[in-house]
Each structure stands twice: as structure tokens, then as C-alpha cells.
C-alpha positions as CSV (number, residue, x, y, z in Angstrom):
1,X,-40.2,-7.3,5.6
2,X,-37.6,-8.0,3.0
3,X,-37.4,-4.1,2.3
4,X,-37.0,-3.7,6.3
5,X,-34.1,-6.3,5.7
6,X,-32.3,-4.9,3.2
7,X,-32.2,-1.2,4.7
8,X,-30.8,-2.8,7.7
9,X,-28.4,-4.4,5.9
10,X,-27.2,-1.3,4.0
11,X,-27.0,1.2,6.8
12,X,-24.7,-1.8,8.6
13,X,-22.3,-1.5,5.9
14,X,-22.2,1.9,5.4
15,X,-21.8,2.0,9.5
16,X,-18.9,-0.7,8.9
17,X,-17.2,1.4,5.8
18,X,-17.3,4.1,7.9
19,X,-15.2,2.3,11.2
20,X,-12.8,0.9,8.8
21,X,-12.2,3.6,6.7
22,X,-11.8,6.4,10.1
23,X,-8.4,4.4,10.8
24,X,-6.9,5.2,7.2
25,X,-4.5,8.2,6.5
26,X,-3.8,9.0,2.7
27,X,-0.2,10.3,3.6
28,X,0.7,10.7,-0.2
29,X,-1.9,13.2,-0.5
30,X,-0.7,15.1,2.8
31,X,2.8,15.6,2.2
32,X,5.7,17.3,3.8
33,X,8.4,17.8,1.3
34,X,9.0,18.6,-2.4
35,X,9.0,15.2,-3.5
36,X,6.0,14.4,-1.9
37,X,3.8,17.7,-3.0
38,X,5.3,16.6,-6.7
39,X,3.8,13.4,-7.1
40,X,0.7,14.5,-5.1
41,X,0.2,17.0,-8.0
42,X,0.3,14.5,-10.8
43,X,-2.2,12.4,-9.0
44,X,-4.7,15.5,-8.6
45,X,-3.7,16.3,-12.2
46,X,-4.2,12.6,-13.8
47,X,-7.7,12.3,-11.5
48,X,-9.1,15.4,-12.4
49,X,-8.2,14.6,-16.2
50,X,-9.7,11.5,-16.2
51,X,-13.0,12.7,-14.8
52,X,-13.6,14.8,-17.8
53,X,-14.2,11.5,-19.3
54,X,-16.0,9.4,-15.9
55,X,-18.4,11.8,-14.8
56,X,-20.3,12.7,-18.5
57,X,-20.0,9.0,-19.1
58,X,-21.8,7.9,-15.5
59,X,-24.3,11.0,-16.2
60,X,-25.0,10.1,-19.9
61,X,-25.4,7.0,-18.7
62,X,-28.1,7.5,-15.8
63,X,-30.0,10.2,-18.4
64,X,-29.6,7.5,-21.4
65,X,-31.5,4.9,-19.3
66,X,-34.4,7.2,-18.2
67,X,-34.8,9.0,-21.4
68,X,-35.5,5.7,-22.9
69,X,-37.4,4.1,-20.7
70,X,-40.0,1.8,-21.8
71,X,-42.7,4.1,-20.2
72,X,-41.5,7.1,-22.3
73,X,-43.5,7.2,-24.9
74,X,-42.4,10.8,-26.2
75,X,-38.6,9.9,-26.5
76,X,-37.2,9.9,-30.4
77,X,-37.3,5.8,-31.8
78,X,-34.6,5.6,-34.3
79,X,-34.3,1.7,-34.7
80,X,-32.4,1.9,-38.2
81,X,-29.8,4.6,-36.5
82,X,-26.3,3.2,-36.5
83,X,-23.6,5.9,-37.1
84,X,-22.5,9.1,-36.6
85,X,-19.5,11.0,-37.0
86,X,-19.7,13.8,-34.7
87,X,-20.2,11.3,-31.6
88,X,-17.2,8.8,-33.0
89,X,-15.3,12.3,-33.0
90,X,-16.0,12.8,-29.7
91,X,-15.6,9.6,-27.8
92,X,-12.4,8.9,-29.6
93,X,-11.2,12.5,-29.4
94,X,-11.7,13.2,-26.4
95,X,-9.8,10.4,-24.5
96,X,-6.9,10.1,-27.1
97,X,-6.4,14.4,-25.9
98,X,-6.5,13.6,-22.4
99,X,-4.4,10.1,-22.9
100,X,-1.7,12.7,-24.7
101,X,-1.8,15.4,-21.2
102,X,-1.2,12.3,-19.1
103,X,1.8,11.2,-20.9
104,X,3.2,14.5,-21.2
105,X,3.4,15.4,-17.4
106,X,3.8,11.9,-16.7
107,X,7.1,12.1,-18.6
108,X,7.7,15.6,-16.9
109,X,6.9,14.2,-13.9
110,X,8.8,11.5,-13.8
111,X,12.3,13.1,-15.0
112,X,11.6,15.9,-12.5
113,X,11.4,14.0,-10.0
114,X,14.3,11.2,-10.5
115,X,15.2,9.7,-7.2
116,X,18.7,9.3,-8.5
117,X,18.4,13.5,-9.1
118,X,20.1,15.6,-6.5
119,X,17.7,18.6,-4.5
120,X,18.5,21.5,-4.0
121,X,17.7,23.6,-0.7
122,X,16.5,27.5,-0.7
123,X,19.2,27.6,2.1
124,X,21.9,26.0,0.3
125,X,22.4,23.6,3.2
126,X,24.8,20.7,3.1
127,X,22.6,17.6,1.8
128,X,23.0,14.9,4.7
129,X,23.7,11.4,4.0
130,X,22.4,8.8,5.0
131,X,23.3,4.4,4.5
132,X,20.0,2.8,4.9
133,X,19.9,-1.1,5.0
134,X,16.6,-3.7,5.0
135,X,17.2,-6.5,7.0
136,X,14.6,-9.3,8.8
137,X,12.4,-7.1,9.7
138,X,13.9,-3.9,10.5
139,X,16.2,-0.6,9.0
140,X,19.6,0.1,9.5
141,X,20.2,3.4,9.2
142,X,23.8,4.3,9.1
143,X,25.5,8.2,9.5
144,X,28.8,7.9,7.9
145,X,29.6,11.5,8.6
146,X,28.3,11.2,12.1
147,X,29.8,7.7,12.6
148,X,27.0,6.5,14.5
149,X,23.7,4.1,13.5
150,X,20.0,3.4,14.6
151,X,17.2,1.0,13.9
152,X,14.0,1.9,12.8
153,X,14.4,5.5,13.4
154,X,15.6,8.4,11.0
155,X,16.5,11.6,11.8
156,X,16.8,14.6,9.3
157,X,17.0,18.6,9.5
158,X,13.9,20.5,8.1
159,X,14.9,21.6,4.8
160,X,18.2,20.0,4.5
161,X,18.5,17.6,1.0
162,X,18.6,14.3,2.1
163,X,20.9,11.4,-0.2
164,X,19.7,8.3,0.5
165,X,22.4,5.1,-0.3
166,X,20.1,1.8,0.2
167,X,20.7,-2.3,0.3
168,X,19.0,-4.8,1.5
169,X,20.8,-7.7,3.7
170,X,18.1,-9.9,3.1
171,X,15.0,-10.0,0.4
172,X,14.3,-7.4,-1.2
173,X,12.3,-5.0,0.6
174,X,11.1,-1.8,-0.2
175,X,11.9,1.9,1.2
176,X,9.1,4.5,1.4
177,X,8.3,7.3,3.4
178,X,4.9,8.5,2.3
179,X,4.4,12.0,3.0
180,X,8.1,12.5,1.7
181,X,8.0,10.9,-1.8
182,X,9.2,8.3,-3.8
183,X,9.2,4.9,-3.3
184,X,12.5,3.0,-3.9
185,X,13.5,-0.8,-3.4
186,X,16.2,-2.3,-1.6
187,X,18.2,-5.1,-3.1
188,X,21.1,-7.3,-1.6
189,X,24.1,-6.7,-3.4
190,X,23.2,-3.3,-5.2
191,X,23.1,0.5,-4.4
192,X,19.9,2.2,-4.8
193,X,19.7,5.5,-4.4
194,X,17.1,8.4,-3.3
195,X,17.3,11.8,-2.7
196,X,14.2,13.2,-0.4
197,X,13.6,17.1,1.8
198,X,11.1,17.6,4.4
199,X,10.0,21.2,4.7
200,X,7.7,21.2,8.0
201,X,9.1,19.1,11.5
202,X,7.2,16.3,12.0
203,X,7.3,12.8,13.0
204,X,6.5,10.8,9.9
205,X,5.6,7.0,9.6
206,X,8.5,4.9,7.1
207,X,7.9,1.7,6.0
208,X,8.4,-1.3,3.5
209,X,6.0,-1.8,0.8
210,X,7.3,-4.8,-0.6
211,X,6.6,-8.2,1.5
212,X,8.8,-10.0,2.9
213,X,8.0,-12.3,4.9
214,X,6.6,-13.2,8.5
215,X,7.5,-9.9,10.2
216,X,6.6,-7.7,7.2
217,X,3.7,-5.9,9.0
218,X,5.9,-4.9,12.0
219,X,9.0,-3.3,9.4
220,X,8.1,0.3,10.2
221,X,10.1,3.1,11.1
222,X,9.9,6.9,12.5
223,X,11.2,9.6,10.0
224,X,12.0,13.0,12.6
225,X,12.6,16.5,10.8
226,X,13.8,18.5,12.8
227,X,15.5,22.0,13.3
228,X,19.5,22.1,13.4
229,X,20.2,22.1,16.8
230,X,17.3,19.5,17.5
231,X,19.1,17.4,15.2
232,X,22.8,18.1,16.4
233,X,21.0,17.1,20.0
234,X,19.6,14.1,18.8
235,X,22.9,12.9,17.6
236,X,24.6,14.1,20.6
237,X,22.1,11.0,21.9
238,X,23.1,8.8,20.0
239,X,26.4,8.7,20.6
240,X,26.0,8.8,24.3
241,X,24.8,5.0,23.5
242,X,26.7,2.3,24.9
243,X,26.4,0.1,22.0
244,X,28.5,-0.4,19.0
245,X,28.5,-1.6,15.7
246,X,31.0,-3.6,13.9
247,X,32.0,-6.9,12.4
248,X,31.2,-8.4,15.2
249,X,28.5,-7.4,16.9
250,X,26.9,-6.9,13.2
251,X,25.5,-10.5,12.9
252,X,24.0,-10.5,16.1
253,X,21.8,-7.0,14.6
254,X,21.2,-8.5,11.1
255,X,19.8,-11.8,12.9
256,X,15.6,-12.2,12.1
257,X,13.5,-10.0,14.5
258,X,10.1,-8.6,14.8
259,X,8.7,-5.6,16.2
260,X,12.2,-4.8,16.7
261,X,12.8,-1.8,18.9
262,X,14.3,1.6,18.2
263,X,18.5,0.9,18.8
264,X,21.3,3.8,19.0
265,X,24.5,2.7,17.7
266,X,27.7,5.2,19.2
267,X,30.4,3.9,16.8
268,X,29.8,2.3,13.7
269,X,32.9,0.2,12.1
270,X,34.0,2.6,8.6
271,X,33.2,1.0,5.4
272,X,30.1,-1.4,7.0
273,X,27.5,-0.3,4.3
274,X,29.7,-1.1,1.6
275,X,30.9,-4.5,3.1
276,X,27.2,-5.0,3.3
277,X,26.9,-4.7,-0.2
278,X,30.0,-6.6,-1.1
279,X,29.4,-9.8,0.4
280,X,26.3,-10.3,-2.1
281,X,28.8,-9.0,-4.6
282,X,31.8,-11.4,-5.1
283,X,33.2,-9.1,-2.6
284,X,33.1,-5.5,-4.8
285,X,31.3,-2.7,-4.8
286,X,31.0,0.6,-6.7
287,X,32.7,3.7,-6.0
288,X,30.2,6.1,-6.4
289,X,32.7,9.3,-7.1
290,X,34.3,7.2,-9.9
291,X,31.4,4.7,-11.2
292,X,34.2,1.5,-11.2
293,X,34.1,-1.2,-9.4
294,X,36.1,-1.8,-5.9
295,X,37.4,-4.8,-3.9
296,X,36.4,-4.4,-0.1
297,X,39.1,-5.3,2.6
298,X,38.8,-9.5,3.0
299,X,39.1,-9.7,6.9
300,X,35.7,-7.5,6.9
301,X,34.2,-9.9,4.5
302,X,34.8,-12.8,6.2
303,X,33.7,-11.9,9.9
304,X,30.9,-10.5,8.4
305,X,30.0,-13.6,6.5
306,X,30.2,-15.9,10.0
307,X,26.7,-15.4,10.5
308,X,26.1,-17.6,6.8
């Protein structure tokens, strides 16, 4: 009976592992960009190197225990034995090898793939860029070039370098598009920054992967690739909204919400990111082209700062 009971028992959680386990996707190890198919290689890499060491070790292990078995009359009894040189070469040599591969293309790996480190495109396209800001509990994602913004969606052209400038106008929060790459945090009053390429159209799930607080689970976003003129469409969209974003209508946006919505912004006020910034700042902000610190116009400071 109690063998009946534990059989039970065990096919019901493997049934359960199963069910929970068929709703996961490991999007870092299906990714759609050059960022994403770099760090997916270092974790094959670092797995692979470290099961030189796990699987001999779990095998030697099983084999140990059954070899010696108290049954096993036959096996070599060597109660004196306490030392020998070839196995302490072995057990320390062998990990201290593979502990030296992993820092090597760890280190590789890493400088490689710098977030701060500019891609570059087969096609030589013109990178896109791209103002992205973490508020309660949503993004802001802000075209300067375009002049236009959304909420919790992002669109990009396939194979067109995208730079990334990131804040956050609350907590900090946490950017990270899985199947694109590197994860990157979003802190009020500094400039982040991140520099991502999809290479296949897709729709692909963003999110933040630092809490922050009650609508944490709901701070998701929709990453498009598309092709050119899908893109030059899209925005075309956007800009047919009725809705606009500026020192005024900004606190209203940056107010706590969950499960917010996807919003188009036609007209976004010049300067906002960096006002966003500022406020958290003393009122300056760095000038990326020149690295020095700037003062932002006051009367933007102040309407911005009515919300507070």
C-alpha cells in the first residue's frame, strides 16, 4: 500500500512539473538579434564546460557507491589508503582549467558585448534612437527624431542598430528584452544606455526585471521588428493620434497605473527626456556629444514638477 502511495504521489508531480513547466519560454536561449545569440553562446559555452566536471562527478559517484557496496565482496579494501597524487592532480586540475576558459570568454564576452558599445549593421543603416523611461508601472518610449511617443510598445526596423537612452521617473526599474539581449536598469536622475538589433520581424515580449512595487507584474511591453516601410507605416500611426505629450499633459501620464494600455503620443514637447532626467538632478543633465553637464530650461522644470 505505501509503495502504491508513493508511485501515485510521484507520477502527480511529475504530471504537475509538467503543467507548470508547458507555460515557460526560455527566450534568452531563442534569440532574435546579435546581442541576444552572444550571450546565448556563453551560456551554452559555460554549461557545457561545467559539465565536464558534473556529469563524471554524478557518474563516479553512482559507480563509487555500488562498487563498494557492502554486498561486494570482490571489490579492492584499502582501509589504510589516504593519498594520491595523480587523483589530487586531477580534481584540482581539472576545474582550475575550466575555471580559467570561463573567465577568459567571460571577459571576452562581456567587452564584446558592452551595452554602452555601438552595433554596427551589414546594411549600414542609420541606428534609430530611441528615449525610454520606467514609470508606475509602465514605459515611455520617446522618438526624438520622429517627435512622437508610446506606452508599452516599441517599434524598431529589422536589422537597424538600435541606441537605447533610459531613466526611470520613479524606482528603479529594470529594462530587458529577452530574445534581444542585455539587461540594463533604469534609474531616476541618470542616463543609461543600451544599444540592441533584431535580425528576424517578430513581436517580442519587453519587460522589467527589477520589482517595483504593486503593479510590477503587469510592467510589460511589445517590442515589433519590423521591415522599413512597416515601420514608416507604423509611425505614420502614430502621429495620426490625437494625443499629445508635454508639460502638461505629462503628469497626468507619469501618474501610478496598472495594466496600463498601449498609448500613441502625435507630438511630444522637445527636450522631455532630458527634463525627465533633470528634475532628479538639481535640474542638469549630461550632454552626451560633449560629456559636460547642462542646465535644462526652468519653466519646463517647474510644470513638470507640479505633479510633486
Amino acid at each position: 500500500m505505501k509503495n502504491k502511495l508513493l508511485a501515485r504521489t510521484a507520477r502527480l508531480g511529475g504530471l504537475s512539473s509538467a503543467l507548470l513547466l508547458a507555460g515557460c519560454e526560455l527566450d534568452v536561449l531563442d534569440p532574435k538579434g546579435p546581442v541576444g545569440e552572444g550571450i546565448k553562446t556563453l551560456i551554452t559555452t559555460s554549461v557545457v564546460a561545467m559539465l565536464i566536471v558534473v556529469v563524471p562527478t554524478i557518474i563516479l559517484t553512482l559507480w563509487f557507491a555500488w562498487q563498494y557496496r557492502q554486498s561486494n565482496t570482490s571489490a579492492e579494501y584499502l582501509p589504510k589508503w589516504s593519498h594520491s597524487n595523480k587523483i589530487e592532480v586531477v580534481i584540482w586540475g581539472v576545474p582550475s582549467l575550466i575555471i580559467l576558459f570561463l573567465a577568459v570568454i567571460t571577459y571576452q564576452t562581456c567587452h564584446s558585448l558592452d551595452p554602452y558599445k555601438p552595433l554596427e549593421a551589414e546594411s549600414n543603416a542609420k541606428p534609430l534612437h530611441v528615449q525610454v523611461v520606467a514609470q508606475d508601472w509602465k514605459w515611455l518610449f520617446i522618438y526624438p527624431e520622429q517627435g512622437i511617443a508610446t506606452v508599452n510598445q516599441l517599434a524598431m526596423p529589422v536589422n537597424t542598430p538600435v541606441d537605447f537612452d533610459i531613466t526611470s521617473d520613479s524606482v528603479m526599474n529594470s529594462f530587458f528584452i529577452p530574445r534581444l539581449g542585455s539587461m540594463i536598469y533604469a534609474m531616476a536622475g541618470m542616463q543609461t544606455q543600451l544599444h540592441l538589433l533584431a535580425s528576424e520581424p517578430g513581436d517580442y515580449m519587453g519587460e522589467s526585471a527589477n520589482y517595483s512595487g504593486r503593479g510590477f507584474s503587469d510592467m510589460r511591453f511589445h517590442a515589433l521588428a519590423m521591415s522599413n516601410d512597416e515601420f514608416n507605416a507604423w509611425v505614420e500611426k502614430v502621429r495620426a493620434s490625437s494625443e499629445q505629450l508635454d508639460s502638461q499633459t505629462y503628469p497626468k501620464l507619469a501618474a501610478p497605473s496598472e495594466a496600463n494600455p498601449v498609448e500613441y503620443f502625435a507630438h511630444v514637447e522637445p527636450g522631455m527626456f532630458n527634463t525627465i532626467v533633470a528634475k532628479y538632478n538639481n535640474g542638469m543633465v549630461m550632454d552626451k556629444s560633449t560629456g559636460k553637464m547642462i542646465q535644462v530650461q526652468q519653466s519646463a522644470m517647474s510644470d513638470m514638477n507640479m505633479k510633486e
